[in-house]
C-alpha angles and dihedrals in degrees: 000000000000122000110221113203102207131223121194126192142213123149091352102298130091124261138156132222123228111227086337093296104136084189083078097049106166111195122209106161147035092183117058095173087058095046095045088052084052090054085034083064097047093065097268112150096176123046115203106212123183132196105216088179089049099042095055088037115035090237136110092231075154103031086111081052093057090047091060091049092046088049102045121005085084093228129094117267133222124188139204140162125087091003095149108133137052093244093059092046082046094052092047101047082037081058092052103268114175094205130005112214114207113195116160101033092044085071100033099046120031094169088059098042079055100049092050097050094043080051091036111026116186091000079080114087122179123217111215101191106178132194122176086343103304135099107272105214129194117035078319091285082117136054107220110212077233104119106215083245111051082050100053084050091059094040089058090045093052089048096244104167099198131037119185100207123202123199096195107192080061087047116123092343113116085225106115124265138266101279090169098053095052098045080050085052097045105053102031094051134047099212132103094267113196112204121216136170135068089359091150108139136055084244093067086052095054100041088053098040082058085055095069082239110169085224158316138238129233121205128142100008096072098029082067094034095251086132136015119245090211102047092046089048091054087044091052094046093051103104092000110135 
């Protein structure tokens, strides 16, 4: 399983949200390339960047910012928030992008989700991010009437390869993540699931890694030292093929 440090970006910095809310914006860097070589020496090979600007706008306010960290944090780079049109998908796999994560149009516009992963294949990603059950659009300021689900049912169906799923009530929480929901995920669907949101002890890793999960993602908990980048990155790797 492999272990994904996140970025997330507004105004350039880096800042995390707590459950989604960007009215509790906590900022812990003005320097994202710093803080991507730190996770690069800790073992990290992907590194998980969000645009919270462009994920509550449609727009690439940091998309300069995420070519600095394609060309020089060492790590592959995946990128989510705002990404709704070809042109955008185009700029960032033109940068260097590893994976591009569509989230809001995913849901909104199935034609076009099909269309970029029959041009694009495995460099589309696709963000679930679930509340009470349901797709969580926007930048998570809106509930979609999608159920995960029925979702999941139509991402397999497309061909999409790897899903990033929130559970936004865990995000950003220190609480523990949604073990449930991602052994749910694992064994109903064959597709690379990502899991994100409230993964903050060892324990998390190794629940998940158990799970056969492609992956997790790690925000606020070791941005507060909660846990250790490096330590989580050896414990994931442990059994993975």
């Amino acid at each position: 399983m492999y272990i994904l440090p996140a970025t997330d970006l507004y105004d350039g910095k880096v800042v995390r949200l707590y459950k989604g809310d960007y009215a509790q914006m906590t900022v812990y860097s003005d320097k994202p390339l710093h803080i991507a070589r730190e996770f690069a020496a800790c073992g990290a090979v992907f590194l998980h960047v969000v645009d919270l600007e462009g994920a509550r706008d449609g727009t690439m306010p940091n998309r300069h910012v995420v070519e600095k960290l394609v060309e020089k944090s060492g790590m592959s780079v995946e990128i989510g928030g705002g990404i709704r049109t070809e042109d955008a998908i185009r700029t960032y796999i033109d940068m260097g992008v590893e994976r591009v994560i569509l989230g809001t149009s995913a849901v909104t516009d199935p034609i076009f989700l099909q269309k970029m992963v029959d041009r694009y294949t495995d460099r589309i990603a696709v963000g679930v991010d679930v509340k009470d059950g349901f797709v969580a659009i926007k930048g998570w300021t809106e509930q979609s009437e999608v159920q995960c689900d029925a979702f999941f049912e139509r991402l397999q169906q497309i061909g999409v390869v790897t899903v990033i799923c929130t559970d936004i009530a865990k995000d950003g929480s220190l609480s523990g993540t949604n073990l449930s929901l991602y052994k749910h995920l694992s064994e109903a669907y064959d597709m690379q699931i990502i899991a994100s949101g409230g993964v903050s002890t060892l324990e998390d890793i190794i629940a998940l890694r158990e799970m056969n999960l492609y992956g997790a993602i790690l925000g606020k908990a070791i941005y507060t030292g909660d846990l250790d980048l490096g330590d989580a990155v050896k414990l994931a790797r442990v059994n993975r093929p």
